[in-house]
ZAKESE-269214 format. One record per residue (C-alpha): z, x, y; residue in one letter. Coordinates in steps of 0.5 Angstrom, whole numbers, padded with zeros to 4 digits, always signed. Example, Ala and Ser with C-alpha at 12.3 -4.5 7.8 and 13.67 -1.06 7.14 Angstrom:
2
+0016+0025-0009A+0014+0027-0002S
END
This chain:
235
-0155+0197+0200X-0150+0193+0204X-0145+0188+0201X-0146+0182+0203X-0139+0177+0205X-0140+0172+0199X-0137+0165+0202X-0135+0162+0196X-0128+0163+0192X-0132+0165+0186X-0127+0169+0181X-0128+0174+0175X-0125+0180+0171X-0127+0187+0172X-0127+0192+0167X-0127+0200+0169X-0132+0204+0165X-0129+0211+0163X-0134+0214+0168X-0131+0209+0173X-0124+0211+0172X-0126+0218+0172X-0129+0217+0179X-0123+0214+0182X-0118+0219+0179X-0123+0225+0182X-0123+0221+0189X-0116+0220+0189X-0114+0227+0188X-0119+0228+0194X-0115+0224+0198X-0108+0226+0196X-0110+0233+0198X-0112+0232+0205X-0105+0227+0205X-0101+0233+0202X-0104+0237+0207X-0103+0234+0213X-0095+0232+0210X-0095+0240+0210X-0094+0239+0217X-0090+0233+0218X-0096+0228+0219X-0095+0222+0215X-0102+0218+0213X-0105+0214+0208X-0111+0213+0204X-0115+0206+0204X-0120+0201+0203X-0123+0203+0195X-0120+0208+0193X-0113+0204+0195X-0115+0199+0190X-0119+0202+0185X-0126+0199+0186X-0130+0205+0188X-0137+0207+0188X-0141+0214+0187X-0142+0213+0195X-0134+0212+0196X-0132+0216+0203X-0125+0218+0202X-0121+0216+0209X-0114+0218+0210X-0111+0215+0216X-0106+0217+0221X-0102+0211+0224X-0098+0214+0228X-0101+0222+0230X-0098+0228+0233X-0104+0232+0238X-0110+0233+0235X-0108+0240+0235X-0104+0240+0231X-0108+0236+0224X-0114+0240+0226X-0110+0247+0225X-0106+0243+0219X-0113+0242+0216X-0117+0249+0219X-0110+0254+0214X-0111+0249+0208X-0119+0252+0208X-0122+0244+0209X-0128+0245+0214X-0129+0241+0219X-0136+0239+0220X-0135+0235+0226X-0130+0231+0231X-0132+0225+0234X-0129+0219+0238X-0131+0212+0237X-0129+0206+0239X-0132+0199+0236X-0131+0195+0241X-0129+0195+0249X-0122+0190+0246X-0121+0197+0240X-0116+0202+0241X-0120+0208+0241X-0119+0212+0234X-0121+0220+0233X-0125+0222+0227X-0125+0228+0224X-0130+0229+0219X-0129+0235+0212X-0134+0236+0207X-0138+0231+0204X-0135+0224+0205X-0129+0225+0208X-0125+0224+0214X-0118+0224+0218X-0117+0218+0223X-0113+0217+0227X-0112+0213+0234X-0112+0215+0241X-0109+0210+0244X-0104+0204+0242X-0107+0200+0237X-0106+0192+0237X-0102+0189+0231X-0109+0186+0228X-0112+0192+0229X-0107+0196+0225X-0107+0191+0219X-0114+0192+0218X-0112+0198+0214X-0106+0192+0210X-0112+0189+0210X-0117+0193+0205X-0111+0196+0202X-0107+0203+0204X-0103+0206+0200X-0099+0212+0203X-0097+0219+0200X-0092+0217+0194X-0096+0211+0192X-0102+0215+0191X-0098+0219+0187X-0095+0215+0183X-0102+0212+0181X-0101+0205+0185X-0106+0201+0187X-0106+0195+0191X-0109+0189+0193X-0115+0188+0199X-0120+0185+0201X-0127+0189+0201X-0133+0188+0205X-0136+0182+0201X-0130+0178+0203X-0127+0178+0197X-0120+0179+0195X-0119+0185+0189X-0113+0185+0185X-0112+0192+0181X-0111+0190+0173X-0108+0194+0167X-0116+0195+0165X-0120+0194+0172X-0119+0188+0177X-0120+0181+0178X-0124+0178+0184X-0125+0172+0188X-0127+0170+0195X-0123+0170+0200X-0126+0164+0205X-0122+0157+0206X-0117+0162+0204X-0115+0164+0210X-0108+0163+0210X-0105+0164+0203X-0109+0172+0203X-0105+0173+0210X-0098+0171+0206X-0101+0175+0200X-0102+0182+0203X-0096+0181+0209X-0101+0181+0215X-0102+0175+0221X-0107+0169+0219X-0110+0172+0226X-0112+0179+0222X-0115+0174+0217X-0119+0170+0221X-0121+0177+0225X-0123+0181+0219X-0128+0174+0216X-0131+0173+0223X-0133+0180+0223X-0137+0181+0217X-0140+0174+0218X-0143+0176+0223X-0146+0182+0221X-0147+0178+0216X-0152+0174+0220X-0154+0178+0226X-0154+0185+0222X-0150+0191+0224X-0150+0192+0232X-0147+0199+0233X-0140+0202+0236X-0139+0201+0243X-0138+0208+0244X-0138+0214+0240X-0137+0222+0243X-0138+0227+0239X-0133+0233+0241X-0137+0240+0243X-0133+0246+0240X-0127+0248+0244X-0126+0241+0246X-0120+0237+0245X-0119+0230+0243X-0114+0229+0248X-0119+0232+0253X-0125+0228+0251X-0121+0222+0251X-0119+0223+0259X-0126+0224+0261X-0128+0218+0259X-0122+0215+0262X-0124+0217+0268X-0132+0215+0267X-0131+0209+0264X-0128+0203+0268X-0127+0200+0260X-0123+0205+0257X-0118+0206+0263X-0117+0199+0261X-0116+0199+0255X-0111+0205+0255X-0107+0200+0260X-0106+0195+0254X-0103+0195+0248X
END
């Protein structure tokens, strides 16, 4: 079921189970494999969302990030000599405003992303804005501070989290996490409205066939699409 955005700052403490503090061990030590793999190779990239904070769920994805990618060649081979399968390439773009990002689906429940395209600050700060934490944290066992997708703010503590609602927030969880007031407002909008009209889909979405190249995918859909043309023109 969908977590729904709760509107309210409501505030309570959260205590892990051994088994949740299990679970967040064995999916960190998931994303700290496909991040040291890609580090192997000179690609920096970081892990986000509930595995950053420490509030995950037995259906929590293991997502690791790529800011600022080499070519596509390059992550895919870094993952095909590690033995990680790749079981599909995808492109996705959320909407015709969205840099257009990569996916590289491995195994069960876990991708690479990476961007296509210049991404703008907001979008970037999305990943700032669920928490992300990069190679070195991870290790270390860190854990930060991030919104989830029902709005509310999760604080890591010695024996769980703390949470509270982030609406009529705005301003300070912005200074709070480092980002622009902007992202915030972005970021509320959104899950509000799928709160409200329901998830509405991608803009567009490509799955790669064997041989093709990101790189190659992205050019054709350039010359195709009025829309990504222009969207490969800004920043």
């Amino acid at each position: 079921m969908t977590e729904k955005p709760l509107r309210l700052p409501e505030f309570q403490e959260v205590v892990y189970s051994t088994g949740h503090w299990s679970l967040l061990k064995k999916l960190r030590a998931k994303a700290l494999l496909l991040i040291e793999t890609l580090a192997k190779f000179n690609i920096e990239a970081l892990t986000h969302g509930s595995i950053a904070r420490g509030d995950v769920r037995e259906k929590s994805d293991v997502d690791v990030f790529i800011p600022i990618p080499p070519s596509s060649f390059l992550i895919e081979t870094a993952l095909e000599r590690a033995g990680m399968p790749i079981n599909r390439r995808i492109i996705v773009q959320a909407t015709p405003a969205y840099a257009m990002k990569g996916y590289i689906e491995i195994g069960e429940r876990a991708s690479v992303s990476f961007p296509l395209m210049n991404m703008r600050r907001i979008e970037r700060e999305f990943y700032k804005f669920g928490g992300e934490v990069t190679l070195e944290a991870l290790k270390a066992g860190v854990r930060v501070a991030g919104v989830d997708k029902r709005l509310m703010l999760i604080e890591p503590t010695e024996n769980g989290h703390q949470e509270s609602g982030i609406v009529g927030r705005e301003e300070w969880i912005a200074k709070m996490l480092n980002i622009s007031v902007e992202t915030v407002l972005d970021r509320v909008h959104a899950l509000l409205r799928r709160d409200e009209v329901g998830r509405t889909g991608v803009f567009l979405e490509r799955e790669l066939s064997e041989g093709e190249t990101f790189e190659l995918a992205l050019k054709k859909l350039a010359k195709e699409n009025p829309a990504v043309r222009r969207r490969l023109k800004t920043v």
